[in-house]
C-alpha positions as CSV (number, residue, x, y, z in Angstrom):
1,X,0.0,0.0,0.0
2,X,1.7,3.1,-0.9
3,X,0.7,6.1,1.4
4,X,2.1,9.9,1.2
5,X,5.0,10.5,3.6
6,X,3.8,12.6,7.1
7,X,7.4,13.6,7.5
8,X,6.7,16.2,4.4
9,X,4.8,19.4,5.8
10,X,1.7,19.0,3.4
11,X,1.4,15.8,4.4
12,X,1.9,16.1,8.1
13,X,-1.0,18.6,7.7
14,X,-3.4,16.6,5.9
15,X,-3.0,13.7,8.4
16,X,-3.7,16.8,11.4
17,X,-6.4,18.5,10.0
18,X,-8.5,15.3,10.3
19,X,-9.7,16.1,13.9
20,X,-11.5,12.0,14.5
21,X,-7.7,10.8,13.2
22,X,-6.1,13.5,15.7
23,X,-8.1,12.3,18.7
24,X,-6.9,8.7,18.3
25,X,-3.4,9.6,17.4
26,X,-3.6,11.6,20.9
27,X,-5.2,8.9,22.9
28,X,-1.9,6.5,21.4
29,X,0.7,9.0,22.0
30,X,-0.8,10.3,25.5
31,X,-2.2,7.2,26.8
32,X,-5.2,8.8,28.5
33,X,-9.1,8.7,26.6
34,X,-9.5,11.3,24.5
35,X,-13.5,12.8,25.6
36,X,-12.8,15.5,22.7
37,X,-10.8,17.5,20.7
38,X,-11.1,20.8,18.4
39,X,-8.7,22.4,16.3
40,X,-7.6,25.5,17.1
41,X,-6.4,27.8,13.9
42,X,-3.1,29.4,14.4
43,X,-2.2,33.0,13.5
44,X,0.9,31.9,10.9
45,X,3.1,29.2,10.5
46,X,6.7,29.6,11.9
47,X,9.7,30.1,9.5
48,X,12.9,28.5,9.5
49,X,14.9,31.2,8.8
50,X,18.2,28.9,7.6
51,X,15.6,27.5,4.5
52,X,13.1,29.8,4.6
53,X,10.5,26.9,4.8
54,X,7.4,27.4,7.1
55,X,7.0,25.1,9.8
56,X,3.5,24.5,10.6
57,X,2.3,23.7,14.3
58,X,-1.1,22.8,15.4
59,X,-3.3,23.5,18.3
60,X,-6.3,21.3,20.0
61,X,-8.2,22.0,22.9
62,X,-9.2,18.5,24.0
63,X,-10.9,17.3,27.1
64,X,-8.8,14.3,28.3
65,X,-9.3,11.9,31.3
66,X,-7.1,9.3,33.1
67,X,-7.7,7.4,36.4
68,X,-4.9,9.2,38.2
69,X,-6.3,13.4,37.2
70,X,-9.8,13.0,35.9
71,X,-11.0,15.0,33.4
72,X,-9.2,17.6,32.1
73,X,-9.4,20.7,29.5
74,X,-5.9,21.1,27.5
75,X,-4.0,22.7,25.4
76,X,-2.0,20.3,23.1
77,X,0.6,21.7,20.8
78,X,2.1,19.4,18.3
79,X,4.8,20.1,15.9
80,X,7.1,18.2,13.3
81,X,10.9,19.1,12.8
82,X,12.7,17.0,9.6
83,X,16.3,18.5,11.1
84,X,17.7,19.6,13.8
85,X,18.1,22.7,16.1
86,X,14.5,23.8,16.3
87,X,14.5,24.4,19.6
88,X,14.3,28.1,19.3
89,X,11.2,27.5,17.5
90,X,9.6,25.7,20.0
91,X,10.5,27.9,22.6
92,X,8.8,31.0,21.3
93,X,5.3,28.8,19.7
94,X,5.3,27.7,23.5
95,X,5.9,31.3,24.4
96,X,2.9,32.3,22.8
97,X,0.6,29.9,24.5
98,X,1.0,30.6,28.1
99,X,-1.2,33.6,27.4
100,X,-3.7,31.7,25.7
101,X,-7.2,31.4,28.3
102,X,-10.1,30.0,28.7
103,X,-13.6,31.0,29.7
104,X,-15.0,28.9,32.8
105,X,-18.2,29.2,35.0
106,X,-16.7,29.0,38.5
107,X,-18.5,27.5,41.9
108,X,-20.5,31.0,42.3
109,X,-21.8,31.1,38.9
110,X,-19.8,33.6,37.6
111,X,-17.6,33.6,33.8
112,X,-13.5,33.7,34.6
113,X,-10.6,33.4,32.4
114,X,-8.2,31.0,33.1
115,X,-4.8,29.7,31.2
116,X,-4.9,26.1,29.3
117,X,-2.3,23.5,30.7
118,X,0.2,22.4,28.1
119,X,0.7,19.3,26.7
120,X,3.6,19.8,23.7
121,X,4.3,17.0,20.9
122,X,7.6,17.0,19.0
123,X,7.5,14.6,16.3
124,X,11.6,14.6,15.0
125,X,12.9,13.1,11.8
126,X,16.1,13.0,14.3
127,X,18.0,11.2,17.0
128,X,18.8,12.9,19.9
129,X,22.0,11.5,20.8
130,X,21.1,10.9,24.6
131,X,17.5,8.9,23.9
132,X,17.6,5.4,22.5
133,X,13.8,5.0,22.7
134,X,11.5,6.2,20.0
135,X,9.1,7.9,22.5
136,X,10.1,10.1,25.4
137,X,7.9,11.5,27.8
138,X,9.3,14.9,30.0
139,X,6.9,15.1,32.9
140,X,6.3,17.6,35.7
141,X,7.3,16.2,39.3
142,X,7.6,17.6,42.5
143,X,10.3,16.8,44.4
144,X,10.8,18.0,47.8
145,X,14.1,19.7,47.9
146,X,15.0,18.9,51.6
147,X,14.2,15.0,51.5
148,X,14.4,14.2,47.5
149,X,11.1,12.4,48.2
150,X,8.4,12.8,45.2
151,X,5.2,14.3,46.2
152,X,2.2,14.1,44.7
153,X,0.2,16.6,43.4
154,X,-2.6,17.7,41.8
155,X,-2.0,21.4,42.2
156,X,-2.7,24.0,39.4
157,X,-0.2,26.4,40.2
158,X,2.4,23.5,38.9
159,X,0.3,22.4,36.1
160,X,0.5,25.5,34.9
161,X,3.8,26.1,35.1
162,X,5.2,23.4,34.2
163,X,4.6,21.3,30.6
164,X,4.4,17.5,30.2
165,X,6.5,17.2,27.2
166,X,6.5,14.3,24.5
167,X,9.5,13.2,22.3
168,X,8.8,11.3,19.2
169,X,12.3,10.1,17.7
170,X,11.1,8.4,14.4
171,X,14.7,6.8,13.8
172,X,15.2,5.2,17.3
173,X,12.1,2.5,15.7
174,X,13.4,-0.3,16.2
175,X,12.1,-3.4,13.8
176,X,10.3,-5.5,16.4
177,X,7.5,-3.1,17.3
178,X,4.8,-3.9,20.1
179,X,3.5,-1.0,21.5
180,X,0.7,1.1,20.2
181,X,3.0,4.2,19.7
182,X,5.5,2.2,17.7
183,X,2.8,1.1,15.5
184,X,1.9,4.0,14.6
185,X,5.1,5.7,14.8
186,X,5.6,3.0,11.8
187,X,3.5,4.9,9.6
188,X,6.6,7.4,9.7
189,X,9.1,5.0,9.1
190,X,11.7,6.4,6.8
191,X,13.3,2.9,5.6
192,X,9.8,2.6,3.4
193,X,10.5,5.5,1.1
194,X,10.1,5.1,-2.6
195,X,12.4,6.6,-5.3
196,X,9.8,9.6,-4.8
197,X,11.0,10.0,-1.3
198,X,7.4,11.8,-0.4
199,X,5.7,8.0,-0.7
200,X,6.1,5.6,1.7
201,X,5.6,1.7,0.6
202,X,4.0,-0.2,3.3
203,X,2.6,-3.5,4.0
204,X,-1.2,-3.6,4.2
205,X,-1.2,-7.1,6.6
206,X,1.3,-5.3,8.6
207,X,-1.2,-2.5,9.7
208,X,-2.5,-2.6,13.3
209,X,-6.1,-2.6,12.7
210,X,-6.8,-0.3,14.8
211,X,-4.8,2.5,12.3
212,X,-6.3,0.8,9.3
213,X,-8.7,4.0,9.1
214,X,-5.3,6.2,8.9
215,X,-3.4,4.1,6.5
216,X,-6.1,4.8,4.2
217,X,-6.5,8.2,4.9
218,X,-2.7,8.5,3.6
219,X,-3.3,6.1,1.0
220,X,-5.6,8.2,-0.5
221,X,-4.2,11.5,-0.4
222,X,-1.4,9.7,-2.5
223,X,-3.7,9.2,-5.4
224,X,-4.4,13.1,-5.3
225,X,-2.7,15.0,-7.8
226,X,-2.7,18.2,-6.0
227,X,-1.3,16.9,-3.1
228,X,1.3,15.3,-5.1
229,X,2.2,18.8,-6.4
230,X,2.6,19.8,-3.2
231,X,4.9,17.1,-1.7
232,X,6.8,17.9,-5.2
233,X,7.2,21.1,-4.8
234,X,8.1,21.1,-0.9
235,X,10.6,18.5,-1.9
236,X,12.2,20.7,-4.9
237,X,12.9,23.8,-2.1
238,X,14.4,21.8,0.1
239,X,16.8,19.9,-2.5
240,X,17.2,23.8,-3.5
241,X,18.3,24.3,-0.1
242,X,20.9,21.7,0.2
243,X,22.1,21.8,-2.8
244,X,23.0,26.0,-1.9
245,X,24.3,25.0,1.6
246,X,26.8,22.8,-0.2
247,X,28.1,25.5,-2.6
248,X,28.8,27.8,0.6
């Protein structure tokens, strides 16, 4: 089954803007049940200034729940790096957010704003030399600094304050995959590229049936002809791009 590669930009967005995709790609990567989710539109897509190619990010407000903090109203940023040093980027889309709020009716009735927690996805086409593991999760704990004992909490001053982070490494896959993530971290897998590079070349039987609905998804954006413009043209700028940073 060939399917169009989510590493490209256009094709990273396609698979996003599908918001009943997005909540089951959340509830793999996050592990809690996803109630809902609803994308929010962003203001502009960041620019890497080195290529001059936009990144896009995406934004959901989703309502999540897990036995250990019930249900919960989020903000979950997710965005896609091919190369490295974005960090800068992230910092200042992450910047941004902590002003975003939220309108709630509190226990007297009345309407106040209050800020989103942060959840942040980076999905990297990478290795961080320190990680083995395809998935990394950065989580806030509270650590008392007398004893070193963890405490738990369920305190909003820390959850806002501090961000559960995810870490998507999509070369650290290793070939035996068992997990959910890795499953459908395998829809990334660059080992399956055809000479187009911006198709991927995968085996139907080996689709977790549960992501059968997303391999097809792909699958059929790569019998579009517009979006194989797209994936064309965003792999003709950045050929452009390497090909300048060699003459340099």
């Amino acid at each position: 089954m060939r399917i169009i590669n989510p590493l490209y930009d256009h094709a990273f967005k396609y698979l996003m803007d599908n918001e009943h995709l997005v909540k089951k790609v959340l509830e793999v990567i996050l592990e809690k049940e996803v109630l809902s989710v609803e994308s929010i539109p962003t203001k502009q897509t960041l620019l890497d200034k080195r290529t001059e190619i936009p990144h896009p990010r995406f934004y959901f407000k989703a309502i999540i729940r897990s036995p250990e903090t019930g249900e919960q109203v989020v903000l979950i940023e997710i965005q896609k790096s091919k190369t490295p040093d974005p960090f800068i980027r992230f910092r200042r889309s992450l910047r941004e957010n902590y002003i975003l709020t939220e309108s709630f009716i509190d226990e007297q009735g009345r309407e106040v704003q209050k800020p989103l927690p942060i959840i942040t996805i980076h999905i990297l086409g990478y290795n961080i030399p320190e990680f083995d593991s395809p998935g990394i999760l950065v989580h806030n704990t509270v650590i008392d600094a007398t004893t070193k004992q963890t405490i738990p909490h369920k305190k909003e001053f820390v959850q806002f304050i501090t961000d559960p982070c995810y870490i998507l490494q999509i070369q650290r896959l290793k070939p035996d995959r068992k997990t959910k993530l890795e499953k459908f971290l395998s829809f990334f897998d660059q080992n399956l590229r055809t000479d187009d590079d911006f198709i991927l070349e995968i085996e139907e039987q080996d689709v977790e049936p549960e992501f059968s609905d997303i391999a097809r998804h792909l699958n059929l954006a790569s019998q579009d002809e517009n979006m194989i413009e797209k994936l064309w043209a965003e792999k003709d700028l950045k050929n452009a791009f390497d090909k300048r940073k060699k003459n340099i």
